[in-house]
C-alpha positions in Angstrom: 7.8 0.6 5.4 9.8 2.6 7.5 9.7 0.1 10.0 10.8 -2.8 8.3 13.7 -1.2 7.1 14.9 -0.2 10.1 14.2 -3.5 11.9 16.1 -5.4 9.5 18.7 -2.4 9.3 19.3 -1.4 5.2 19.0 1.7 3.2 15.5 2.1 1.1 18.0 2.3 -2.1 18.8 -1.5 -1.5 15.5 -3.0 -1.3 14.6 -4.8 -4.9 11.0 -3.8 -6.4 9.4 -7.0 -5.6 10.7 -6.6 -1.7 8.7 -3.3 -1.9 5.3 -4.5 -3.7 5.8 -6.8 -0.5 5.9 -4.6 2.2 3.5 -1.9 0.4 0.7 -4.9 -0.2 1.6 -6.2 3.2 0.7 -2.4 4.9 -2.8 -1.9 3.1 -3.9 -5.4 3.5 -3.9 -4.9 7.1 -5.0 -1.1 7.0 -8.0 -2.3 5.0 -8.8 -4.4 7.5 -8.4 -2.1 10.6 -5.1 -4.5 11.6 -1.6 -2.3 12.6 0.8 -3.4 10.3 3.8 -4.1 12.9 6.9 -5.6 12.3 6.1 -8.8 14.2 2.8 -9.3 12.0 4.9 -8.9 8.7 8.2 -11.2 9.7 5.2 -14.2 10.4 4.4 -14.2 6.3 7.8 -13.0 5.4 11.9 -13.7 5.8 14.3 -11.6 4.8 16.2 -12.9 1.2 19.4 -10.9 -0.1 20.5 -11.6 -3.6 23.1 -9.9 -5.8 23.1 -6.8 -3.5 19.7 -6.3 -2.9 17.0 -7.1 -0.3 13.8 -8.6 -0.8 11.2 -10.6 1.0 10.3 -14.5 0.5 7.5 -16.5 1.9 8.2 -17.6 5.5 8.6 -21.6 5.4 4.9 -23.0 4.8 3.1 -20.1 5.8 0.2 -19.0 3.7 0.8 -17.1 0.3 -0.1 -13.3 1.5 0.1 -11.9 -1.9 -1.4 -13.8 -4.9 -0.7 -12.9 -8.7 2.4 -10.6 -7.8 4.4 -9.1 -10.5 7.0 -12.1 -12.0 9.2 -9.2 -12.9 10.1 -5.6 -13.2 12.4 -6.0 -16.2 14.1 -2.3 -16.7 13.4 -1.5 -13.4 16.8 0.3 -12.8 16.4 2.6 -15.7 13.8 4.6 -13.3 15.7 4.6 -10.7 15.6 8.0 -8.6 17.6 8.9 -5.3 15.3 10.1 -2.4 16.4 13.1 -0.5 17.7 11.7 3.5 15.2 14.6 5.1 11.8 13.1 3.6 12.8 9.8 5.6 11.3 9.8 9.2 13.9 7.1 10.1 18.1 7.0 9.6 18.7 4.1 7.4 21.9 2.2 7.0 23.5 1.3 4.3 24.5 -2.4 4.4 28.0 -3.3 3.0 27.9 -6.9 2.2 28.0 -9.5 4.8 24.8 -11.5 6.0 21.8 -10.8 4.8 21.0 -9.5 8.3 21.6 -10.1 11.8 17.7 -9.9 13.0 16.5 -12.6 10.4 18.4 -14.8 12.5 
């Protein structure tokens, strides 16, 4: 995940739960399967989506489904919220202030 995030340049904090279901399901797919999960193997299933504040991840165009039967929605979700201390993060993170939804979905 730590990847992602920093390809596409936000903070953990603003990606939505279904974003990170996503990327998580995304990751031990392709471990199960002996297959690196990369960057360049994720963006072919996936495109960045920004809505109200948050980031998430859509289907790319027609590409195939990757993840059947997801969650439809994590209602509540914010009432477990939790900060994550910076140090446990192997990566700096930004935190995006409005604008596009990203300069490398481009």
């Amino acid at each position: 995940m730590a990847h992602i995030l920093h390809y596409y340049g936000f903070h953990i904090s603003q990606m939505s739960p279904p974003g990170m279901v996503r990327v998580r399901h995304f990751e031990f797919l392709c471990r199960s399967h002996d297959i690196e999960p990369t960057v360049e193997r994720f963006r072919a299933f996936y495109q960045l989506i920004r809505n109200m504040g948050f980031y998430s991840f859509g289907n790319r165009g027609s590409t195939k489904k990757f993840l059947l039967n997801h969650p439809k929605s994590f209602h509540d979700w914010k009432k477990e919220f939790f900060f994550i201390r910076e140090e446990v993060i192997p990566i700096a993170m930004i935190y995006q202030e409005g604008g596009a939804a990203n300069p490398q979905e481009g």
